[in-house]
C-alpha positions as CSV (number, residue, x, y, z in Angstrom):
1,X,-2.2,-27.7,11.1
2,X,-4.7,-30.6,10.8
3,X,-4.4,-33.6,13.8
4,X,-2.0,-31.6,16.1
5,X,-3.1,-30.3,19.5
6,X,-0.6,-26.8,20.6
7,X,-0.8,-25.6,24.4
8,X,-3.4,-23.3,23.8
9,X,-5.6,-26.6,22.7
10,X,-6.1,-25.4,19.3
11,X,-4.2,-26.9,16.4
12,X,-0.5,-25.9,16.3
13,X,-0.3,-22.5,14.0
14,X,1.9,-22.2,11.2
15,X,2.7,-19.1,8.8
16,X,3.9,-19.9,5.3
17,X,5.8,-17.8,3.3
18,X,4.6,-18.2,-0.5
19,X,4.8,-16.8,-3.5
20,X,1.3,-16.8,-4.2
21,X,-1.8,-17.2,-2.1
22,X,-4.1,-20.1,-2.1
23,X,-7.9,-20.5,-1.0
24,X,-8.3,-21.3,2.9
25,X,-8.1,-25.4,3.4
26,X,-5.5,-26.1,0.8
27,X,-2.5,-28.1,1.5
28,X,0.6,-26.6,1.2
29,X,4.2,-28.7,1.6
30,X,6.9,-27.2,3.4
31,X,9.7,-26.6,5.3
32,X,9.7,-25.5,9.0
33,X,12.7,-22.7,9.3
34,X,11.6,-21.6,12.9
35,X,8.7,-20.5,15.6
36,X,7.9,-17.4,16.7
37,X,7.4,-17.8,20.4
38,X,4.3,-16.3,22.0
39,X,2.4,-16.4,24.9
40,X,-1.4,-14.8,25.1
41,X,-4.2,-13.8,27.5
42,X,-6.5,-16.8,28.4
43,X,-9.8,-16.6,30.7
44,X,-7.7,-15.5,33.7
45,X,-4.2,-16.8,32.7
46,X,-1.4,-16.8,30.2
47,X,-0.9,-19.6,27.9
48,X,1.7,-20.6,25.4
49,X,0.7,-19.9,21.5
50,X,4.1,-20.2,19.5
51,X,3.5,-19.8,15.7
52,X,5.7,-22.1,13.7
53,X,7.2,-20.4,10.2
54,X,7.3,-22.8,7.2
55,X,8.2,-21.8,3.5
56,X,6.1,-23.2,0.8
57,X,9.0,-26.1,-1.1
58,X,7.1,-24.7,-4.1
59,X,8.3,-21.2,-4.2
60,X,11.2,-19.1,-5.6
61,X,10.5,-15.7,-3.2
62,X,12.2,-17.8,-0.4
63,X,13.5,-21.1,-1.7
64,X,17.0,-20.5,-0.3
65,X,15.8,-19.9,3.3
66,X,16.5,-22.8,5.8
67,X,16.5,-21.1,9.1
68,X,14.6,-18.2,10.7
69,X,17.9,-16.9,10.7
70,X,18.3,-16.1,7.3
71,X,15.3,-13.9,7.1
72,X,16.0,-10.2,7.8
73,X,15.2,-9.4,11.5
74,X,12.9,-6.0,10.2
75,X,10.2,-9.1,8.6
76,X,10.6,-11.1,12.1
77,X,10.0,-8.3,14.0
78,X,6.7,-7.6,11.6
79,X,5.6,-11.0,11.6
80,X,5.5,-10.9,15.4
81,X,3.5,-7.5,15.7
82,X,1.1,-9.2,13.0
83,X,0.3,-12.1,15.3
84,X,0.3,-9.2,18.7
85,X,-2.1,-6.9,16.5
86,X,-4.2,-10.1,14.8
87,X,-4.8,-11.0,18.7
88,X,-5.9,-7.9,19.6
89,X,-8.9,-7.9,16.9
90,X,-9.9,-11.3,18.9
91,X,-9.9,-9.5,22.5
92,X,-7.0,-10.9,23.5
93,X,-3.2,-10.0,24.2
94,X,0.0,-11.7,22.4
95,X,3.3,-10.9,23.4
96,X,6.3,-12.6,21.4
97,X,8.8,-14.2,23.6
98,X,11.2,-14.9,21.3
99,X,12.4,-16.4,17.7
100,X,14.2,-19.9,17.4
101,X,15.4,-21.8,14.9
102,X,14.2,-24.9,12.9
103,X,15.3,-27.7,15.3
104,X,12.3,-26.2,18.4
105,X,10.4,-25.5,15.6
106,X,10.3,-29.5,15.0
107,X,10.1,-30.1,18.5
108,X,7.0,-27.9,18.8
109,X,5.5,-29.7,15.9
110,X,6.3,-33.4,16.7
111,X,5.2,-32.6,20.5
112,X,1.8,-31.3,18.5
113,X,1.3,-34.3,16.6
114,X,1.2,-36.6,19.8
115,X,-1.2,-34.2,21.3
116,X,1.2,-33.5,24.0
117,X,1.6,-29.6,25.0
118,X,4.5,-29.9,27.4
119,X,7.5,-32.3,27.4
């Protein structure tokens, strides 16, 4: 996400569930309805790298979901091998700490937006 700054000092990552794809740069409105939380392998240390989940508000796939909660725990569980096998193609290792709700997710993001990582 543009003009946010995560804990791994990269912009804050955020995985939209769509109907449709759309071409690399495009933005998308939607809803946050959780985070994956993560932590990965950095030059000699472990930093933080929690992936925010956001549904597209134009979509009818998952228009109904609010919360990472509603999502069936089988897709969770793929979306977080997804980011521990997309990390391995970039040399480094993932491992998902967790799944919260909306209301870190928001947290995580406004946090982002002030270019804070902890706090």
């Amino acid at each position: 996400m543009p003009s946010t700054r995560a804990e791994d000092g990269d912009p804050i990552d955020v995985l939209v569930l769509m109907d449709a794809p759309v071409p690399a740069g495009c933005v998308v409105e939607c809803r946050l309805i959780g985070v994956i939380e993560g932590a990965q392998t950095e030059q000699g240390g472990q930093v933080r790298n929690d992936r925010l989940l956001a549904v597209a508000r134009e979509n009818h796939t998952h228009s109904d979901l609010t919360d990472i909660a509603d999502l069936n725990q089988s897709l969770v569980k793929e979306i977080g091998e997804f980011f521990v096998n997309y990390q391995k193609v970039q040399g480094k290792d993932f491992s998902v700490l967790g799944a919260r709700g909306p209301k870190q997710a928001y947290r995580l993001l406004k946090r982002a937006r002030a270019g804070r990582t902890r706090g």
